[in-house]
C-alpha positions in Angstrom: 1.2 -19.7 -7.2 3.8 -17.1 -6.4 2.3 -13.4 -7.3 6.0 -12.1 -8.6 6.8 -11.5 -12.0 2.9 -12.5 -13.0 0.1 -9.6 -13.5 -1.3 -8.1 -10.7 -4.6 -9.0 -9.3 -7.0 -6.4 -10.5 -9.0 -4.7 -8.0 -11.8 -1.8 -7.9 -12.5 -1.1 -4.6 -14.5 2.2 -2.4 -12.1 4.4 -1.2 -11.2 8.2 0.2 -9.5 9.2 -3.0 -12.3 12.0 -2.6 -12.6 12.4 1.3 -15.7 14.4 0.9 -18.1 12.5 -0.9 -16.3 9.2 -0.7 -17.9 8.6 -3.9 -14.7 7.6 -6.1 -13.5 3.9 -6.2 -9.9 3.1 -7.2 -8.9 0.3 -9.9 -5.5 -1.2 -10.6 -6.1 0.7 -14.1 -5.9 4.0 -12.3 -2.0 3.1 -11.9 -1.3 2.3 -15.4 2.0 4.1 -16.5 3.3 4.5 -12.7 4.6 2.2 -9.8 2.4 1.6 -7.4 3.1 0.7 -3.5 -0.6 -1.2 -2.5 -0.4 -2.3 1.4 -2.6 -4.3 3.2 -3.2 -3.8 7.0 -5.7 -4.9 9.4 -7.9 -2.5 10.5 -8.2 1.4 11.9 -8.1 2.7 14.6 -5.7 -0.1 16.3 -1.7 0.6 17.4 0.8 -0.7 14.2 -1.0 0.3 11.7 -1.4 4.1 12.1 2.5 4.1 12.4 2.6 3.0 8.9 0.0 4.9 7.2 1.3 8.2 8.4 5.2 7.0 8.0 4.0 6.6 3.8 2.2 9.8 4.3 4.9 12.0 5.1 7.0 10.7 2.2 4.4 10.8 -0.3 7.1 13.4 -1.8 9.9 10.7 -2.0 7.7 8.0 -3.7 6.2 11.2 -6.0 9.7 11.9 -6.8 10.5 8.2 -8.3 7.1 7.7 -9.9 5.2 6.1 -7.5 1.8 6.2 -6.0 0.6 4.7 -2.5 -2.6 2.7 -1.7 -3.4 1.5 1.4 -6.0 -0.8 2.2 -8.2 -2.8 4.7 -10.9 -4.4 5.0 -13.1 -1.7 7.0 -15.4 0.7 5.7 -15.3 3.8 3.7 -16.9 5.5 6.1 -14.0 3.8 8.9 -11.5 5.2 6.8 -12.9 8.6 6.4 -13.5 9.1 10.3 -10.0 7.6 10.8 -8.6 10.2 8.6 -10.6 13.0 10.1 -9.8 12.0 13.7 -6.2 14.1 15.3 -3.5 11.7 15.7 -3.8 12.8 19.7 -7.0 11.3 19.4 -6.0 7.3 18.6 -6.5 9.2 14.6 -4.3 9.4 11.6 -5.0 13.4 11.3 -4.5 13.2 7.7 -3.9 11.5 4.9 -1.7 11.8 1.8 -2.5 9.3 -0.5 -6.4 7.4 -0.4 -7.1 4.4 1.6 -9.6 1.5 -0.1 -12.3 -0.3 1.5 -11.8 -4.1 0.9 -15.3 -5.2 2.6 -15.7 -8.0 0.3 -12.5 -9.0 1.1 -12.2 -10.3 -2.3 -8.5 -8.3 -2.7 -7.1 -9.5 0.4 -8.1 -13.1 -1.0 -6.4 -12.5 -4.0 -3.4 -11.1 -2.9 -2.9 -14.1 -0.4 -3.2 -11.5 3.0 -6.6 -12.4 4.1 -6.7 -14.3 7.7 -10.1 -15.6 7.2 -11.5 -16.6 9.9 -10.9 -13.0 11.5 -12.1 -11.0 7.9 -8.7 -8.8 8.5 -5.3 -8.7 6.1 -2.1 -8.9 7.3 0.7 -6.7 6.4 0.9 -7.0 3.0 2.9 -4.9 0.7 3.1 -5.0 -3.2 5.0 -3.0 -5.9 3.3 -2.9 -8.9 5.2 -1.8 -11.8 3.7 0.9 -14.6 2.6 -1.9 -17.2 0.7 -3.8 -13.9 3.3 -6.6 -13.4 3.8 -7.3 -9.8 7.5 -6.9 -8.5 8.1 -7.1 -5.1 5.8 -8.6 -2.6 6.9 -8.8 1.4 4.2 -10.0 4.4 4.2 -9.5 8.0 2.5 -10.6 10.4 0.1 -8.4 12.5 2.5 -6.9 15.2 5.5 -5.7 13.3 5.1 -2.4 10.8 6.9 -2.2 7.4 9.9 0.0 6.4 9.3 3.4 4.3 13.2 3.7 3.4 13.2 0.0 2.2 10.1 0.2 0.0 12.0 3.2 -1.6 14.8 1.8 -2.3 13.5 -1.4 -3.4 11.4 0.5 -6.2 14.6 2.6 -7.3 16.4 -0.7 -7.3 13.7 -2.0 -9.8 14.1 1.2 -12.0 17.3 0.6 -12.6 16.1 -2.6 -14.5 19.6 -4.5 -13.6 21.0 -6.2 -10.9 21.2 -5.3 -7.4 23.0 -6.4 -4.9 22.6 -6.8 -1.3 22.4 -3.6 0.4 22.3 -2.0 -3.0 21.8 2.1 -2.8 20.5 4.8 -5.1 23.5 6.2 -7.0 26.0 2.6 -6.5 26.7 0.8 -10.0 24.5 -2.9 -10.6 26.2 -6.0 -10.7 
């Protein structure tokens, strides 16, 4: 059954929201009234996915900006995540985070979101916009060797603001169909 247009698949899952403790799950609910940008993507400390995490990161402003928040999940540990975050980019690490990353170790998300390779327990490169009343709206997968595109997801949730039609190539600021 195709995810678009339908409800979201609700989710609570562990997650560095609060580096610290790592004591704070995140829900779907916790996005109610905003967009939300939840990717999927296989596993730390590998060579794609680092590329993307810290692309979203240093944008968090621009998605801030249009209302959006960012999740990013796989199926490692909390505890993966956090020593991921902590580890300098010069050191295979992210260095940093600006948004929290959620720990999908039942892989019950990833199942539900159609991204789960099962017989490896790892997501592929799934990315979902989630509109403010929880209505999915955009859904794109990769496969595991190529990243996704920061400007596109941008401009595919200000196309979606605009609540008409957009065309091909459609940009902020240029009139709907």
């Amino acid at each position: 059954m195709p995810l678009v247009g339908n409800p979201a698949p609700d989710f609570t899952m562990e997650s560095t929201k609060d580096l610290e403790t790592l004591n704070e799950k995140v829900s779907l609910s916790d996005y109610k009234g905003k967009w939300l940008v939840l990717f999927f993507y296989p596993m730390d400390f590998t060579f794609v996915c680092p590329t993307e995490i810290t692309a979203f990161s240093e944008r968090i402003e621009d998605f801030k900006e249009i209302d959006a928040e960012i999740l990013g999940v796989s199926t490692d540990s909390k505890y993966s995540h956090k020593a991921w975050i902590e580890t300098p980019a010069d050191k295979n690490g992210l260095g940093g985070v600006n948004y929290p990353l959620a720990a999908d170790q039942t892989l019950a998300v990833s199942r539900a979101y159609d991204v789960l390779i099962e017989e490896e327990g790892v997501a592929l490169r799934g990315l979902f916009v989630i509109d403010p009343d929880g209505i999915l709206q955009y859904q794109v997968i990769h496969n595991l060797n190529v990243g996704r595109n920061v400007d596109e997801t941008l401009r595919v949730i200000q196309a979606l603001q605009t609540g008409g039609r957009c065309g091909a190539n459609w940009r902020p600021g240029q009139s709907n169909l």
